[in-house]
C-alpha positions as CSV (number, residue, x, y, z in Angstrom):
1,X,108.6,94.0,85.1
2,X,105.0,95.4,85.2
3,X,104.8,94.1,81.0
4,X,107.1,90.6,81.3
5,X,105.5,87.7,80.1
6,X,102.5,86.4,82.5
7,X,102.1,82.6,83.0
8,X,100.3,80.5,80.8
9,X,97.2,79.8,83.4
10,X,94.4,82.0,83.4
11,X,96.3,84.4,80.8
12,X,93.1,87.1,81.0
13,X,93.0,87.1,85.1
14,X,96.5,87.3,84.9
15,X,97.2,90.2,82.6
16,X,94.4,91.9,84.2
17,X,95.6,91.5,87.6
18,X,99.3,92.5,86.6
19,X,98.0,95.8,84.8
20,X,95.5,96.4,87.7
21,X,97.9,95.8,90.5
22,X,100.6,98.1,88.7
23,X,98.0,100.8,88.3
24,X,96.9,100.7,91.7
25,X,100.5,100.3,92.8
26,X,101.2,103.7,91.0
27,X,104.0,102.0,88.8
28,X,101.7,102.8,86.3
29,X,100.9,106.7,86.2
30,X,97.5,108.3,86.0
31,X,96.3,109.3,82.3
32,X,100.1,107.5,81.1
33,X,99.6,105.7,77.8
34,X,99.8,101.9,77.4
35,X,101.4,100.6,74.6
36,X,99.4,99.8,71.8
37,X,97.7,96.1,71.5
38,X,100.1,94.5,69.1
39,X,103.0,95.5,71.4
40,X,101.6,95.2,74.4
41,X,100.4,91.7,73.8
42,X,103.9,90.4,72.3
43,X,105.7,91.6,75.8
44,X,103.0,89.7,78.2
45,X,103.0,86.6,76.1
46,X,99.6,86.8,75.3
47,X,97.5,86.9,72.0
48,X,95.8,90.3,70.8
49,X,92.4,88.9,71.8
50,X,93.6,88.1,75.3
51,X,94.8,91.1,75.6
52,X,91.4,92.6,74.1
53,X,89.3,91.1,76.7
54,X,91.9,91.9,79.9
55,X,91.3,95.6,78.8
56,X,87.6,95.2,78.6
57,X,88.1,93.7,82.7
58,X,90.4,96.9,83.4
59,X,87.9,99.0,81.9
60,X,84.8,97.8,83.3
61,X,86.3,98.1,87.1
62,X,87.5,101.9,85.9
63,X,91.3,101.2,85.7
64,X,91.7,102.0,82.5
65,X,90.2,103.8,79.8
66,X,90.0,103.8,75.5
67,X,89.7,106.6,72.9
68,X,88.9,106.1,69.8
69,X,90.6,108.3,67.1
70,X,93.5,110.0,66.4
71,X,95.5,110.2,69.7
72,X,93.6,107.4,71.0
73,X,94.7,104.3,72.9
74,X,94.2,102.9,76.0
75,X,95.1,104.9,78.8
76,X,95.6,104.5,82.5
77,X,92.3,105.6,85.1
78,X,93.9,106.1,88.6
79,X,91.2,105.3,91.2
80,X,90.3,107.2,94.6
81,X,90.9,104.3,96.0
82,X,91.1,100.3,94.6
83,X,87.7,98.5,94.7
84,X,87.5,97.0,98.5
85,X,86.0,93.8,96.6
86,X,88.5,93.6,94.6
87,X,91.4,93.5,96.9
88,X,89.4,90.7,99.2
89,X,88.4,88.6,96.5
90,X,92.7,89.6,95.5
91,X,93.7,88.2,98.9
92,X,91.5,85.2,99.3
93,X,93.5,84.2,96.5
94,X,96.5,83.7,98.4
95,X,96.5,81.2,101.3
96,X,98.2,82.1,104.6
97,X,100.9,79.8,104.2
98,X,101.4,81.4,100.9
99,X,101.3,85.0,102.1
100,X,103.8,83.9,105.0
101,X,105.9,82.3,102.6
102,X,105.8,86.4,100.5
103,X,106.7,87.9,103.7
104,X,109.6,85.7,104.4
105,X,110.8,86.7,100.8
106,X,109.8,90.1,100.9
107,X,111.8,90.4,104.2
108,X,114.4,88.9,103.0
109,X,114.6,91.5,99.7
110,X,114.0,94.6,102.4
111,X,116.8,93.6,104.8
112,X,119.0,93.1,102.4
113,X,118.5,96.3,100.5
114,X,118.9,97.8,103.8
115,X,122.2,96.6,104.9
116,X,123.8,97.2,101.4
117,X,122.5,100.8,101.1
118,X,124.0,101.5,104.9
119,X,127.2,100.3,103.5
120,X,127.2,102.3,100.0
121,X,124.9,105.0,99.7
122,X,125.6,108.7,100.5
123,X,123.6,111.1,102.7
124,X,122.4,113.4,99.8
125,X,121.6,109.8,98.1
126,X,118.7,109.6,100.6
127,X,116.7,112.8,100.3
128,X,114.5,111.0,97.7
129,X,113.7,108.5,100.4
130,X,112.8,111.1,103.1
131,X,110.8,112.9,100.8
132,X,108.5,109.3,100.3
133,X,108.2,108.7,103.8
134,X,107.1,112.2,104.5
135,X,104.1,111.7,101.3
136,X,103.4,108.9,103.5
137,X,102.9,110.3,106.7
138,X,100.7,112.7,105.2
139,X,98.5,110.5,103.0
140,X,94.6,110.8,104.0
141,X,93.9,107.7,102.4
142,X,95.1,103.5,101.7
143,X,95.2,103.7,98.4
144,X,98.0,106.7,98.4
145,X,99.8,105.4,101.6
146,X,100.3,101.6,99.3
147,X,101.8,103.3,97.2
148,X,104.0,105.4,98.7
149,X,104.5,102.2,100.5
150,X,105.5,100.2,97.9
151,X,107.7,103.5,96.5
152,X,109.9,103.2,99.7
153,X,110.6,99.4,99.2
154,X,111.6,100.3,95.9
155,X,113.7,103.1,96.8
156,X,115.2,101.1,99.1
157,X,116.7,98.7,96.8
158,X,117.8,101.6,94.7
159,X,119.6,102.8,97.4
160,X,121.5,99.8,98.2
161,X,122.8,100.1,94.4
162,X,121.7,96.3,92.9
163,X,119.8,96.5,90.0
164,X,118.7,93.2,91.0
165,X,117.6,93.4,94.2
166,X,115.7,96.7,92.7
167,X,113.7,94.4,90.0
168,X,112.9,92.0,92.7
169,X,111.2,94.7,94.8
170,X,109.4,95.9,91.7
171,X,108.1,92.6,91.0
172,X,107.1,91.7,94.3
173,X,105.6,94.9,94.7
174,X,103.4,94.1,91.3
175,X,102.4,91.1,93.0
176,X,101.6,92.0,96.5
177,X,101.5,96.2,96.8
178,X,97.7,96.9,96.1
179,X,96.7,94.1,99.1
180,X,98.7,96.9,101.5
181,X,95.4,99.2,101.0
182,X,94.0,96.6,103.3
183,X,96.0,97.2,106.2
184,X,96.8,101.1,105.8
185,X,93.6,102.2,106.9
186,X,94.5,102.3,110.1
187,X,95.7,105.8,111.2
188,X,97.9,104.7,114.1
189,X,99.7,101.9,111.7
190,X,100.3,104.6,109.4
191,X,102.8,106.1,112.4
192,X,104.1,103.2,113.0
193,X,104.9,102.4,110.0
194,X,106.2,105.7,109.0
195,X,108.3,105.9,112.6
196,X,110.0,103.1,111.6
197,X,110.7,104.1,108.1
198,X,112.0,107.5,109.6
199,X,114.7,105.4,112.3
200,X,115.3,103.2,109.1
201,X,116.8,106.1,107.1
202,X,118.3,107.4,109.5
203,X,120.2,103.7,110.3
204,X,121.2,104.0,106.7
205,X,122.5,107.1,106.8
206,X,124.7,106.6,109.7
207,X,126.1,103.1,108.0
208,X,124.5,101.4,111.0
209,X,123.9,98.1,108.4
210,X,122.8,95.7,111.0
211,X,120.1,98.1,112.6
212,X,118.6,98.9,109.2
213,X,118.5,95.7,108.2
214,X,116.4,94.5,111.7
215,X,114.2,97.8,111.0
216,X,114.0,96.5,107.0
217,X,112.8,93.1,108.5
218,X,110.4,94.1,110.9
219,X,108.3,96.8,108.9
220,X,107.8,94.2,106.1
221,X,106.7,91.5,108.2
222,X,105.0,93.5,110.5
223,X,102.7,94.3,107.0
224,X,102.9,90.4,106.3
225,X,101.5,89.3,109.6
226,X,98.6,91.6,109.4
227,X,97.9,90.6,106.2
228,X,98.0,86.8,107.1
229,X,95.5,88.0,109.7
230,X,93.0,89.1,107.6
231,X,92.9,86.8,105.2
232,X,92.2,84.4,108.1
233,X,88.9,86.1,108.7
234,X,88.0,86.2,105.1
């Protein structure tokens, strides 16, 4: 998903938002390899010289980087933390009607993957998911705690065994995970959240579908709502 052909508006913004978003996500791992140009420009869509000048973008905000040379390429720069500019100018993008509109879908995508994975998965199918919400607990910082975020969701829908509810979340989490560094400063919503992601396992594991699902439902659009609420004072 993180390389699927962008649209045909704005092709540089777009490729550089996708690639940036993904690396800030953590979909894309720190010091991992992108494809060479050729390739890498036939799966977005885009032309070489496109591409060319999105990678110049990445590189000047420090996302990624180039070497020349045998063994070269471009390769991925994981930030501290994404560029607090960045992510505004990101969100100011979006109205609130569009951003309620995501959280409807997102919710949607996260209480669905919820019931499912109450009624299929196993217990020793959900240690991977305990481990994530414990990283998240313990994260010192946003940047981290989005993507440990956006992990879970993922997880989630892996859980509930549909591969397409799984590449939905993915997507969606290319689109809208980074913007979560915005509202996961706070320490205290960091509890919450992770409280709820905690009951939410633990729903799942005892097939309880219709409590993870309301659990599902609420995180996500709890994380909507505060996000609609700062773009309103932006």
């Amino acid at each position: 998903m993180v390389f699927a052909p962008v649209e045909t508006r704005a092709r540089v913004d777009a490729v550089v938002r996708r690639i940036g978003d993904a690396i800030e996500l953590g979909l894309l791992a720190d010091g991992e390899q992108l494809p060479g140009e050729s390739e890498l420009a036939g799966r977005l869509g885009v032309s070489t010289v496109t591409l060319r000048e999105a990678l110049m973008a990445l590189r000047q905000q420090g996302l990624v980087t180039t070497r020349r040379g045998r063994g070269g390429g471009s390769f991925v720069s994981l930030p501290d933390r994404p560029g607090p500019q960045r992510l505004r100018a990101r969100l100011r993008g979006w109205s609130s009607e569009e951003l309620r509109d995501l959280g409807d879908h997102w919710a949607a995508l996260s209480g669905a993957a919820a019931r499912l994975a109450a009624a299929r998965t196993e217990p020793d199918d959900l240690k991977q998911l305990l481990r994530t919400v414990d990283a998240f607990a313990g994260a010192a910082r946003p940047a981290p705690r989005s993507r440990l975020y956006g992990r879970f969701q993922v997880e989630l829908a892996a859980a509930a065994q549909s591969a397409r509810l799984t590449r939905a979340q993915v997507a969606l989490q290319t689109e809208l995970g980074a913007l979560l560094c915005l509202v996961l400063d706070d320490d205290a919503y960091r509890e919450e959240v992770a409280d709820r992601q905690r009951a939410l396992v633990d729903a799942v594991q005892d097939g309880a579908p219709d409590a993870a699902r309301s659990l599902a439902e609420r995180c996500v659009e709890e994380s909507a709502a505060r996000l609609v609420a700062l773009r309103l004072t932006l």
